[in-house]
Structures are given as structure tokens and as C-alpha cells.
TISE-156315 format. One record per residue (C-alpha): x, y, z; residue in three letters; chain. Coordinates in Angstrom, 2 decimals, padded with zeros to 5 digits, always signed. Example, Ala and Ser with C-alpha at 12.3 -4.5 7.8 and 13.67 -1.06 7.14 Angstrom:
[[+012.30,-004.50,+007.80],ALA,A]
[[+013.67,-001.06,+007.14],SER,A]
REM end
This chain:
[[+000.00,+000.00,+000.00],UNK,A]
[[+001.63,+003.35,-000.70],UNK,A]
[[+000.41,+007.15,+000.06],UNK,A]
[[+000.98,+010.05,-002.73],UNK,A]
[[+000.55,+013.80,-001.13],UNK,A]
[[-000.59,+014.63,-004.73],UNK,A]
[[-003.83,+015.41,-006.67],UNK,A]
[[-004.14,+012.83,-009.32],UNK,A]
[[-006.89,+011.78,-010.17],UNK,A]
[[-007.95,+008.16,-010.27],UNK,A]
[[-007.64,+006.31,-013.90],UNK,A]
[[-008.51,+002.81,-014.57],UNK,A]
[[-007.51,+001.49,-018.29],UNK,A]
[[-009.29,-001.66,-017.26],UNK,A]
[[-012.99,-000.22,-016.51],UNK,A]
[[-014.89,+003.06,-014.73],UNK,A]
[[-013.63,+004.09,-011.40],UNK,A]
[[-016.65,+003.32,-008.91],UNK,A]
[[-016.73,+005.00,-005.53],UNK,A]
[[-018.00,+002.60,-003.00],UNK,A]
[[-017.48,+004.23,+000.30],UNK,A]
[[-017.38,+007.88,+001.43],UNK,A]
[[-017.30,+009.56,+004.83],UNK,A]
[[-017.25,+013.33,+006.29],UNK,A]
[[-014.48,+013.81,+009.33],UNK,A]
[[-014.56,+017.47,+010.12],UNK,A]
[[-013.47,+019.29,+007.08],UNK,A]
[[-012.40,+016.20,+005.53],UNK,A]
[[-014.41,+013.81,+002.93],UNK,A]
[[-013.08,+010.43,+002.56],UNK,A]
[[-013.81,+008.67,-000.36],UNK,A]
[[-013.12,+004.57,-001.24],UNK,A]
[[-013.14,+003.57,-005.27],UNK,A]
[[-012.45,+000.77,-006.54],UNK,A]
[[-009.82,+001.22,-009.59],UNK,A]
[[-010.23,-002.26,-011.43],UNK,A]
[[-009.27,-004.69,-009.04],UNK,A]
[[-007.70,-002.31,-006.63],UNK,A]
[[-008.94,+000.19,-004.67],UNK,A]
[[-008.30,+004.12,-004.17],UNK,A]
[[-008.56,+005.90,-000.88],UNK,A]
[[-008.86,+009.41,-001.12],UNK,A]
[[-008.72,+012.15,+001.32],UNK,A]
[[-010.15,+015.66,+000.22],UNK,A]
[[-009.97,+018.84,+002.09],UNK,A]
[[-011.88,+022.30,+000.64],UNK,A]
[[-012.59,+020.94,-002.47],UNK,A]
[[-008.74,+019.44,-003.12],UNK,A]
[[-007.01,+016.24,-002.86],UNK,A]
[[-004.58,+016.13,-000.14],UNK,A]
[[-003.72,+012.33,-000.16],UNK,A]
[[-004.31,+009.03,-002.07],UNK,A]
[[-003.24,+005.87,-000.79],UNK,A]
[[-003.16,+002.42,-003.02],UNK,A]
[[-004.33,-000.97,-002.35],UNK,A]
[[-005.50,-004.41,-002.90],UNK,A]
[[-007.46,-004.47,+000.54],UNK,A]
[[-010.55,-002.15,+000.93],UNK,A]
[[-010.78,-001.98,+004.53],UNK,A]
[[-006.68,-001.53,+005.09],UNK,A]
[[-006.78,+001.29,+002.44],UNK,A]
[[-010.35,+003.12,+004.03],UNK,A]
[[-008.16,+002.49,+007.69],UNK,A]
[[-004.92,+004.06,+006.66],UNK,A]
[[-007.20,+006.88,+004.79],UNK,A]
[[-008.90,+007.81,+008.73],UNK,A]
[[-005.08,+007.58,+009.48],UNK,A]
[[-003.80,+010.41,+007.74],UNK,A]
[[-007.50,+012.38,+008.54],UNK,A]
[[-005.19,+012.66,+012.40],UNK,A]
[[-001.85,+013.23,+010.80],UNK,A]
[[-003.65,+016.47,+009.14],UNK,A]
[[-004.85,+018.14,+012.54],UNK,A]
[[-002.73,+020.81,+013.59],UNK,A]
[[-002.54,+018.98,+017.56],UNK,A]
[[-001.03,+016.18,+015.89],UNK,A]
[[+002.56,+015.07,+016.73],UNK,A]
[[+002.64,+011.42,+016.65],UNK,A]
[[+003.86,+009.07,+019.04],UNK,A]
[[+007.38,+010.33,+019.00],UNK,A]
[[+005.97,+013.68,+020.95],UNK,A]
[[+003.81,+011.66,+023.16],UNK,A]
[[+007.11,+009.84,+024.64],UNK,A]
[[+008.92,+013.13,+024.29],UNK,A]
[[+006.20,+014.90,+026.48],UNK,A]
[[+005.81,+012.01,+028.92],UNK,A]
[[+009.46,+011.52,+029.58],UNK,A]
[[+009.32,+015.15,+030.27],UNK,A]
[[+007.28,+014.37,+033.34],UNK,A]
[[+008.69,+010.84,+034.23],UNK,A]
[[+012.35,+010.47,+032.61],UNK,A]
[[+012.58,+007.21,+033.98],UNK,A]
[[+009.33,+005.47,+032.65],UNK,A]
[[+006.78,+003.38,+033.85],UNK,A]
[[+009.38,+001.51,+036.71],UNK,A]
[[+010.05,+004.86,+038.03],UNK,A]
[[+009.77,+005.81,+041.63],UNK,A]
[[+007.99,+009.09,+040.45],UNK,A]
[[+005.95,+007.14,+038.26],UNK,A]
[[+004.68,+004.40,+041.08],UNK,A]
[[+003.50,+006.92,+043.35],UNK,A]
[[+001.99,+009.54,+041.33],UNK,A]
[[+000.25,+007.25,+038.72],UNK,A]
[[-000.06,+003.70,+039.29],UNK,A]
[[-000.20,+002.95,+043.30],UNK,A]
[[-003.56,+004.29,+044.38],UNK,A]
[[-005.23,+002.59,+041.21],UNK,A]
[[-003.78,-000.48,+042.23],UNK,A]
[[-004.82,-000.40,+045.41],UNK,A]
[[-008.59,+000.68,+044.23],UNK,A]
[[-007.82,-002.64,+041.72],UNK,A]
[[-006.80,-005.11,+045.41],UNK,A]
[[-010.07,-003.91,+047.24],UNK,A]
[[-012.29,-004.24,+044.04],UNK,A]
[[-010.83,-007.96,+044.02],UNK,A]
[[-011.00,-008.89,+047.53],UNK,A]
[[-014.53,-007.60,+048.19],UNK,A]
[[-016.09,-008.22,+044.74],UNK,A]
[[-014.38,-010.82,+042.76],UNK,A]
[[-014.69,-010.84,+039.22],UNK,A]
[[-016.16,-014.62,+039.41],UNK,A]
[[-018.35,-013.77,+042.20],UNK,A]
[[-019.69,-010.59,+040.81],UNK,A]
[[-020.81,-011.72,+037.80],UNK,A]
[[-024.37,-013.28,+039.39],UNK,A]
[[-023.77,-012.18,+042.82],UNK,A]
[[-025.98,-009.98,+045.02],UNK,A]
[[-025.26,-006.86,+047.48],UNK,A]
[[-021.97,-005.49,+045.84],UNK,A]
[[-023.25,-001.70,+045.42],UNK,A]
[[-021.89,-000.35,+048.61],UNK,A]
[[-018.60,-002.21,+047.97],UNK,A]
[[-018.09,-000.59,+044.64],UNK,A]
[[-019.33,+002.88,+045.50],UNK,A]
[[-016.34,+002.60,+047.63],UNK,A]
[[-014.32,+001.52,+044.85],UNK,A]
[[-014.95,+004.20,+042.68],UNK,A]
[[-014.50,+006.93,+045.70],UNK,A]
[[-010.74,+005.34,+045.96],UNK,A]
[[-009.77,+007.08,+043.02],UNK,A]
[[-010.11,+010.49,+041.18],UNK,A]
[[-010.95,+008.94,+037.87],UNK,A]
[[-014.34,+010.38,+037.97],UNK,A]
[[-015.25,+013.85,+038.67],UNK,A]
[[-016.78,+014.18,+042.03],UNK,A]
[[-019.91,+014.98,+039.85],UNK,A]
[[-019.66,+011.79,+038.58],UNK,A]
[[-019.52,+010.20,+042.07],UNK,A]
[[-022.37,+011.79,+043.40],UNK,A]
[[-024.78,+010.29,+040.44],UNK,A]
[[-023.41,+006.83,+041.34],UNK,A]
[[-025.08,+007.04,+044.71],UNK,A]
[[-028.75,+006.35,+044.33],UNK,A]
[[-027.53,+003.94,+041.19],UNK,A]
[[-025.60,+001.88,+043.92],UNK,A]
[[-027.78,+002.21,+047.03],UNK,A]
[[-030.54,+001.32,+045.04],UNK,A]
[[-032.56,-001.34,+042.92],UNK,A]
[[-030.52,-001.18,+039.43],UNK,A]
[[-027.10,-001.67,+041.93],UNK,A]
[[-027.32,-005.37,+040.71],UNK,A]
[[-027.87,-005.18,+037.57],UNK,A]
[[-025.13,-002.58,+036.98],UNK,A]
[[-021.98,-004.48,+038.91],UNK,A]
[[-022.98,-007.68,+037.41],UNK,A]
[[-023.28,-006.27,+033.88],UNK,A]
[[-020.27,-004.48,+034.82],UNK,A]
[[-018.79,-008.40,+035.32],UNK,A]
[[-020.27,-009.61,+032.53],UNK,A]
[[-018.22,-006.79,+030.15],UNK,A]
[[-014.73,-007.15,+031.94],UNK,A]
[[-015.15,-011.20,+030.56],UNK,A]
[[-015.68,-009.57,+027.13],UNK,A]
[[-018.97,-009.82,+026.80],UNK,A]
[[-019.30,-006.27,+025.81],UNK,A]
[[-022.46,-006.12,+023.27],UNK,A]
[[-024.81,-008.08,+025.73],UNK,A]
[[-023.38,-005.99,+028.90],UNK,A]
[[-024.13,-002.65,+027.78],UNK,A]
[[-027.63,-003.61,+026.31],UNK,A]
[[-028.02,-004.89,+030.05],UNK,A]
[[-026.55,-001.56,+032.21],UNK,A]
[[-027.79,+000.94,+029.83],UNK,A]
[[-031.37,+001.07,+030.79],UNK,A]
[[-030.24,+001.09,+034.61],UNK,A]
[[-027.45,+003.93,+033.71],UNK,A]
[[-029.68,+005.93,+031.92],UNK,A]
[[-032.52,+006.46,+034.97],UNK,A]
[[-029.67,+007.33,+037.20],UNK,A]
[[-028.13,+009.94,+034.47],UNK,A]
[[-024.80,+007.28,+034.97],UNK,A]
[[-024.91,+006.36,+031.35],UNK,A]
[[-021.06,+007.59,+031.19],UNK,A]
[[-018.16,+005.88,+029.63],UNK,A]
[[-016.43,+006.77,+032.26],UNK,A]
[[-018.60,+004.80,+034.86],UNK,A]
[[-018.80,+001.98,+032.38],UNK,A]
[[-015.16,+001.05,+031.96],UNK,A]
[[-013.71,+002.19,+035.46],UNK,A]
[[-014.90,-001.82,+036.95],UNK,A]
[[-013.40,-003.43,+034.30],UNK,A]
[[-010.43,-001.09,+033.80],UNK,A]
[[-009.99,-002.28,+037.71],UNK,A]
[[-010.56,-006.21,+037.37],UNK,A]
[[-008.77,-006.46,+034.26],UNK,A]
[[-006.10,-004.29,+033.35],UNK,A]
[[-004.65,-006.42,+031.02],UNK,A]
[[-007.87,-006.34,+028.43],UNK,A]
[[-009.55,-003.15,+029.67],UNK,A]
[[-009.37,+000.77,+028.81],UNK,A]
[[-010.72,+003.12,+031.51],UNK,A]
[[-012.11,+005.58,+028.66],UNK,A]
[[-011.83,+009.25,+029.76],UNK,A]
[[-013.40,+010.96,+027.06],UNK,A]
[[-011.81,+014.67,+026.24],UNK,A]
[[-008.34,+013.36,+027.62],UNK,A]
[[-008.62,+010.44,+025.40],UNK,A]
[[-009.84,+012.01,+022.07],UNK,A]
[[-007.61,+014.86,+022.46],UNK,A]
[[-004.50,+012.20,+022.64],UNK,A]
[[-005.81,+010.36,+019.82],UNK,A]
[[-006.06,+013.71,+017.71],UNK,A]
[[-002.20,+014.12,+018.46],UNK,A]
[[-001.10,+010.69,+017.68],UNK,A]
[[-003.54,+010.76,+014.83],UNK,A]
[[-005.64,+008.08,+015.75],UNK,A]
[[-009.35,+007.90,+014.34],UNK,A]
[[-010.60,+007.65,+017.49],UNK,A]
[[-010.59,+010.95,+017.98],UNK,A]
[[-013.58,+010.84,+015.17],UNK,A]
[[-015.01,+007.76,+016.31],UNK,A]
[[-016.45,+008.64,+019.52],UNK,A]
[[-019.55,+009.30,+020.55],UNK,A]
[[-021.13,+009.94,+024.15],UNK,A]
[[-023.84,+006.82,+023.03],UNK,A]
[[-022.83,+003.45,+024.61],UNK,A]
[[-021.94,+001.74,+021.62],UNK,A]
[[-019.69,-001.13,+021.68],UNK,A]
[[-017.75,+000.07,+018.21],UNK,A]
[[-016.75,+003.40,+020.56],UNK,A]
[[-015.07,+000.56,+023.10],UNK,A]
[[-013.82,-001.30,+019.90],UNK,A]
[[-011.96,+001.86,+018.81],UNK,A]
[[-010.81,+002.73,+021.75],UNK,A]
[[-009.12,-001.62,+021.93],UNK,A]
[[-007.56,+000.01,+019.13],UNK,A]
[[-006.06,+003.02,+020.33],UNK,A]
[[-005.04,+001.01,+023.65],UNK,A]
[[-003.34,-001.48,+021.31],UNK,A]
[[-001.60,+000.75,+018.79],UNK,A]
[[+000.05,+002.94,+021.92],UNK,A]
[[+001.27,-000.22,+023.10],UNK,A]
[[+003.37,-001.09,+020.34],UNK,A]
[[+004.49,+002.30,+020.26],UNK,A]
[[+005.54,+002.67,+023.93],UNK,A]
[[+007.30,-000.73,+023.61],UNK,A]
[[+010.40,+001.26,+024.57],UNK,A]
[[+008.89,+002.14,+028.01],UNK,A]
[[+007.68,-001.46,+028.71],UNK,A]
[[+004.41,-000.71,+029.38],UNK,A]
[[+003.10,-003.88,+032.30],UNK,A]
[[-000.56,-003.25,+031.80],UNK,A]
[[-003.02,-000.68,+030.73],UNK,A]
[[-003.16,+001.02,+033.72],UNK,A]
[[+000.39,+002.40,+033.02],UNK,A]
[[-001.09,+003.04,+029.00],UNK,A]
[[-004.07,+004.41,+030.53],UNK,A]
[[-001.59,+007.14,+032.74],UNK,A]
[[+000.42,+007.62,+029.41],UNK,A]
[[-002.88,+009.09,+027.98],UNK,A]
[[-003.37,+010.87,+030.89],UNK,A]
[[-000.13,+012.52,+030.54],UNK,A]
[[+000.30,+013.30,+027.18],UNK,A]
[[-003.05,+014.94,+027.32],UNK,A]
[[-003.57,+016.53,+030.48],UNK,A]
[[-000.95,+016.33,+032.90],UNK,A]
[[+000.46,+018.87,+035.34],UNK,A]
[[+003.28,+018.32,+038.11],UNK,A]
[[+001.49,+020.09,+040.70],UNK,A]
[[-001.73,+017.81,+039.84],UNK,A]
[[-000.34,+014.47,+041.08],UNK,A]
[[-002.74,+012.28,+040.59],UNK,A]
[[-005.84,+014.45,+040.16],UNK,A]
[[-007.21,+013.12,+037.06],UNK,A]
REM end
């Protein structure tokens, strides 16, 4: 697959260019055509071509097309800034002393008392848990204290159930099914926030989960030029989570270097590219 920054237009000596997908990202248009037996991605800003990428694969093409929609933002400076800017803050990575205490001990001490009092197993069809995880999401300031407040009734009351083990039921990867479940329960509690949706999971399984902080997040995205920062949407749809899997996955095999253990320490990397301050700690 190769990229041109140059307006040609698309030819085909063996039949009619056909455009089969298009898309609008901001000021962008994104256009798919299929060129014979390959396909054209095209990426069009005020009228102009910017960019045309090449290739045999329709979906790799229409992915590295969203690609270079990020690389085009002004915010953008790719992964090598990100490290730059977090090294800035912590010079000596994710093993640092610096790093431990300001980042990654109070979530993983939020992460012990989630597992002792409301194991993942256990959780998943058990009864009475609300209390336990109100506490749970008090132990850190991943949430706004706005946030915390709505969780109350949720968790004191009838939906408290429903909502931990659906909760459960997504940290096993059953995403689709447990956000059709917790929605209806979020939503009369005004809790139907990524933010309260992934923290559980983000907790019981750090390995496969993404605490999703939305403006943090999509404003690192638009700087690594990621196309989640176009993806998401406040609705709880399970291709938001998907692309943010993606983004979790793509700044792990960029911050190879830093030997990342989890995504807890991915999930402060966003933090800190984003939003950090020193004076903040770990006020997020």
C-alpha cells in the first residue's frame, strides 16, 4: 500500500472508477473507489485532494485513509511527541519511583479492594456489591466528584445489581450483551457515562480493559492521529469501546520502549500526554 501527497486523479484502463465508500471527518471527505481490481482511498480537504493511498485491501486502504484524517490536525505530533512529552514528566518510565506513586499505586490499590470484596467470578451473578463498589470508585479520582455523586442512588438502590454484574459480565468480554443490560439502569440514574462503564473493568482487568476518559482520550488520539478521535460518541456503543481496543493497542506497540506492564500504566500515558500537570499528582 503506498500514500501520494498529490492530486491525481484516479484512472482505470481496465474499466470506470466506482466509488464505493465515502465519509465526512470534520473538514475532511473520505472517499473509497475501486480502480479495477484495486482500490483508491482518497482524502479531500476544501474541495482538493490532499492524499491518495493504493491498495488491494478495501478496509486496510479506508483504515490508513482515517489515518492520515489525524496526521492532518494541527494537535497532531505522533507518538514520537507523546514519549517526548511524557518523559518530560517521568524520565525514567513506567518503573520509576515518580511514576509508582503519582500514577499507578492508588489505582492499584482501588484494583486489590475491588478484588478482595467483589471478585470478578463472584460478581458476575452475585448480590449486594453496590456499597462495595461505590467505595471503589470513591478510591480514586478517575471520575469527577460529579460523577460520584450520580453513582449514589444507582448503587444504594434497585438497578445496583444489575449494573456491577453487567459491569462483570463486560470485563469477561462480553461487551455487546453488557451494555444492552446496564444501559437502561445507567440511563434512569443519568450514569450512562463511559467513564462509569469502563472504570470496573479497567480495575478487574487491566490487562484487556481501557478506563475511557473521554476529552483526555480524544484529544491524545487527535495528536497521535488516531481515528478515534472521530469515532467517539457519548452513546454506549460497543464500536466506541472497539476503537478505543484500538487506540489502547496501537500505543502499546508504540511505547514498547517504556515497557508498558498493563493498561493502567497506557491508561496514565494518555493521561499525561493529554492533560498532565506536576502540581496535579494524581488528580485526574
Amino acid at each position: 500500500m503506498a500514500a501520494h501527497d498529490d492530486s491525481a486523479t484516479v484512472a482505470s484502463p481496465a474499466g470506470v472508477p466506482r466509488t464505493i465508500r465515502t465519509d465526512t471527518i470534520g473538514k475532511h471527505i473520505l472517499r473509497l473507489v475501486a480502480v479495477g481490481k484495486t482500490f483508491a482511498g482518497l482524502l479531500i480537504t476544501a474541495g482538493k485532494q490532499k492524499a491518495r493511498i493504493d491498495g488491494e485491501d478495501p478496509d486496510a486502504v479506508w483504515r490508513e485513509l482515517k489515518a492520515l484524517v489525524g496526521k492532518s490536525s494541527d494537535a497532531y505530533f505522533g507518538f514520537e511527541g507523546a514519549l517526548t512529552r511524557f518523559r518530560s514528566f517521568f524520565p525514567d518510565g513506567f518503573q520509576s519511583a515518580h511514576f509508582e506513586k503519582s500514577e499507578r499505586d492508588y489505582k492499584l490499590e482501588a484494583k486489590r479492594r475491588l478484588d478482595e470484596q467483589a471478585p470478578l467470578d463472584e460478581a458476575m451473578s452475585g448480590t449486594g456489591y453496590g456499597e462495595v463498589v461505590l467505595a471503589v470508585f470513591r478510591a480514586t479520582n478517575l471520575l469527577s466528584p460529579y460523577e460520584k455523586t450520580r453513582l449514589q442512588p444507582l448503587l444504594r438502590g434497585p438497578d445496583a445489581d444489575i449494573f456491577v454484574q453487567a459491569a462483570a459480565r463486560f470485563a469477561t468480554g462480553d461487551v455487546v450483551q453488557a451494555l444492552a443490560m446496564m444501559t437502561p439502569a445507567l440511563a434512569r440514574h443519568d450514569c450512562a457515562k463511559w467513564t462509569v462503564v469502563t472504570y470496573l473493568p479497567f480495575l478487574w482487568r487491566p490487562e484487556n480493559h481501557m478506563f475511557l476518559k473521554p476529552v483526555v482520550t480524544g484529544d491524545f488520539a487527535e495528536r497521535v492521529g488516531h481515528p478515534f478521535s472521530h469515532d467517539y460518541r457519548p452513546a454506549l456503543d460497543p464500536a466506541v469501546y472497539s476503537s478505543l481496543l484500538d487506540l489502547t493497542e496501537t500505543t502499546r506497540e508504540n511505547t514498547r520502549v517504556l515497557n508498558p506492564r498493563d493498561n493502567i500504566d497506557l491508561q496514565s500515558f494518555v493521561w499525561v500526554v493529554g492533560e498532565y500537570r506536576e502540581e496535579w499528582g494524581h488528580a485526574e
